[in-house]
N, C-alpha and C positions, 0 to 999 in steps of 0.2 A: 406215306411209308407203310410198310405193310411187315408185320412183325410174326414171325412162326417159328415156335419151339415146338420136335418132331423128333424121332428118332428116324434116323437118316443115314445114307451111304454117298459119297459123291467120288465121281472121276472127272480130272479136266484132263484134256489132249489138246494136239495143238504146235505153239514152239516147243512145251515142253508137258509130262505127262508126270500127274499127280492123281492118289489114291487115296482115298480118305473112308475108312473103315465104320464099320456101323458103330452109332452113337446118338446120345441126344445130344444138339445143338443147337442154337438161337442161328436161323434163317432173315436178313434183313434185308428187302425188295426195296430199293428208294427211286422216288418220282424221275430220277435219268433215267433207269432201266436196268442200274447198277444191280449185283447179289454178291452178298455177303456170306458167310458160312462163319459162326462163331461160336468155340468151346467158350466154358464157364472160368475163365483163367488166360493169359500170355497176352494179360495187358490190353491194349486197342486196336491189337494189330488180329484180322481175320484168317484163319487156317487156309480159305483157299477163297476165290471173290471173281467177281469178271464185272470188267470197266466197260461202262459205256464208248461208242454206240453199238448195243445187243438188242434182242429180244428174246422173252421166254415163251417156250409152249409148253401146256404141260396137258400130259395123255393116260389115258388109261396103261397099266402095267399088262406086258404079255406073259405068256404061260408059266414061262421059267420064272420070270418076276413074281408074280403071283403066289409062286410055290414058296417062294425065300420071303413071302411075307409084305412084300412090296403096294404100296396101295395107291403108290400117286407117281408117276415122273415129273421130273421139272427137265427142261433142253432150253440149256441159255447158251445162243449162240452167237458169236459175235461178227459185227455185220460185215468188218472190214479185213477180216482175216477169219483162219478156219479153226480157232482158238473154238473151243464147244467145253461148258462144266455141264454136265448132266448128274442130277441129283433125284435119288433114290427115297421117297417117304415111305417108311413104314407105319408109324404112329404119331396121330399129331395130338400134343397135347394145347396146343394155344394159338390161336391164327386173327389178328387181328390188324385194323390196317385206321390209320390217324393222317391228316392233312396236317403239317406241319407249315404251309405258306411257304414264304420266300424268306430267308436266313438273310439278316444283313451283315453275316460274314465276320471274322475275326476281326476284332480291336488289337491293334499288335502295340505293344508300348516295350522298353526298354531299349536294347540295345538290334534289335530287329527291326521295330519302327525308326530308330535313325540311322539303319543302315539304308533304309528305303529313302530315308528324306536324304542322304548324303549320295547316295545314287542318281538320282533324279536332278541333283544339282551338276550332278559329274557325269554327264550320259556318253559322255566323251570317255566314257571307260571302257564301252561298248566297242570303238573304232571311231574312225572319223568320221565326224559326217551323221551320224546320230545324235536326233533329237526328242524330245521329249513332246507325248502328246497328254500325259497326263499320269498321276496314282493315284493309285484306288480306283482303277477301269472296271466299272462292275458290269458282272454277267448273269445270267441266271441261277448262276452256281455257288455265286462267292463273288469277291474284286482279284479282280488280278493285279500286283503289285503297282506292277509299273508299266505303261502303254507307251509303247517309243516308236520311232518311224527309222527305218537306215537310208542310208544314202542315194539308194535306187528308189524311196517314197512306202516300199514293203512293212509293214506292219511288223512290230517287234513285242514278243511277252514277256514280262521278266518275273521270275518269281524268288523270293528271297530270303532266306534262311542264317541262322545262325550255323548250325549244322546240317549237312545238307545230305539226306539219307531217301531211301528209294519213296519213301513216303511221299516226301518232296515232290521227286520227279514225276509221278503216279497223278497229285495233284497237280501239276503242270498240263501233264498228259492233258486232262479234263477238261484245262480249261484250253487248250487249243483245239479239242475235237470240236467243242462247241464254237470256237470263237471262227475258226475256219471255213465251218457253214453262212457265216454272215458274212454277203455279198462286198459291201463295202468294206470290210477288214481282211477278208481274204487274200496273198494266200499269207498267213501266220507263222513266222520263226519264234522256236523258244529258246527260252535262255533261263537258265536256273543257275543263282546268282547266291555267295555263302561265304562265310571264312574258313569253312571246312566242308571240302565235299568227301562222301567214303569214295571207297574205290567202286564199290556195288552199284550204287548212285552215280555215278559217272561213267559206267560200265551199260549202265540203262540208259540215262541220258543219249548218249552217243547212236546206241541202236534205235532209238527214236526218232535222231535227227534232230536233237534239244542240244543249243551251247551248253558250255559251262565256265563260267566269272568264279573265281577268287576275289573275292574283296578282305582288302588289307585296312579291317578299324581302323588301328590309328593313323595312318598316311591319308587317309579318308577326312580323318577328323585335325588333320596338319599338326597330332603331336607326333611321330615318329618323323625323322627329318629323311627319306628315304637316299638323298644327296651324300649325307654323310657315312653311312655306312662302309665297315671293311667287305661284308660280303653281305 
């Protein structure tokens, strides 16, 4: 992972076009190809970012660049569509880069990890005809919840959330870009799986080509009688 705090400008274009005005920011490069763009504040979530699979080049500034102060470009371009963030260094104050290994991924406990064990028991929540090939499918990335096969023998990802928000879906993404390149699992349906998905996240989901599951805890865990109900 490669770490640079810089005074910086970025523009992404694309499906959609964003403007990020000069500032100092925390720059985070991670071993997929990912970049990150990060103010000192709004939490965990980055101002502007481009998902793997990208590549970046970065080039000397031309004339007009130069004048405005400019001393590095970055072109992070991404590989499967015409999504490009281009970011503007003017001064760098910190540029450092650590091997981090291989993450063995979130320990989920409470009510998250038995949503996953009550899934994997009920894969028949999925449609018929789906079966379970395993949870905790890991990849280079992380595990993916749950590995299911459907009916046609197709490979199924599930990912599984309390709440289910673009964050979610983003890390869904990820794991099917990669998981999709490997021959024997290919080709990859997702499914992003929640008791509450927003509309945002579902909104993205969809343009993806990612399901989306409702899971009902307690009908899950056999205390809500779903039989009996008025409505």
């Amino acid at each position: 992972m490669r770490l640079v705090v810089a005074q910086c400008s970025a523009r992404y274009t694309g499906r959609l076009s964003a403007h990020l005005p000069l500032a100092r920011r925390l720059i985070v490069v991670k071993a997929d190809g990912s970049v990150l763009l990060h103010s000192d504040g709004g939490s965990y979530k980055p101002l502007n970012w481009m998902s793997p699979p990208c590549a970046t080049a970065v080039s000397e500034p031309d004339d007009a660049q130069r004048e405005r102060g400019v001393s590095e470009v970055w072109a992070v371009q991404h590989r499967k569509s015409d999504d490009r963030l281009e970011i503007e260094l003017h001064e760098v104050f910190h540029d450092s880069s650590h091997d981090l290994g291989v993450d063995p991924g979130l320990i989920k406990d409470g009510v998250e990890a038995h949503l996953q064990e009550l899934l994997a028991a009920q894969i028949g929540l999925l449609g018929d005809g789906h079966t379970l090939v395993r949870r905790e499918y890991m990849t280079a990335i992380g595990p993916v919840d749950i590995l299911a096969k459907d009916p046609a023998g197709g490979s199924v990802a599930i990912e599984i959330k309390r709440r289910g928000d673009i964050d979610g879906v983003e890390q869904l993404t990820r794991y099917l870009e990669l998981m999709n390149r490997d021959p024997h699992l290919a080709p990859v349906r997702g499914v992003f799986a929640a008791q509450e998905i927003k509309p945002q996240a579902r909104v993205l989901a969809t343009d993806r080509g990612i399901g989306c599951l409702l899971l009902d805890y307690d009908a899950m865990r056999g205390v809500d009688d779903v039989d009996s109900r008025l409505f």
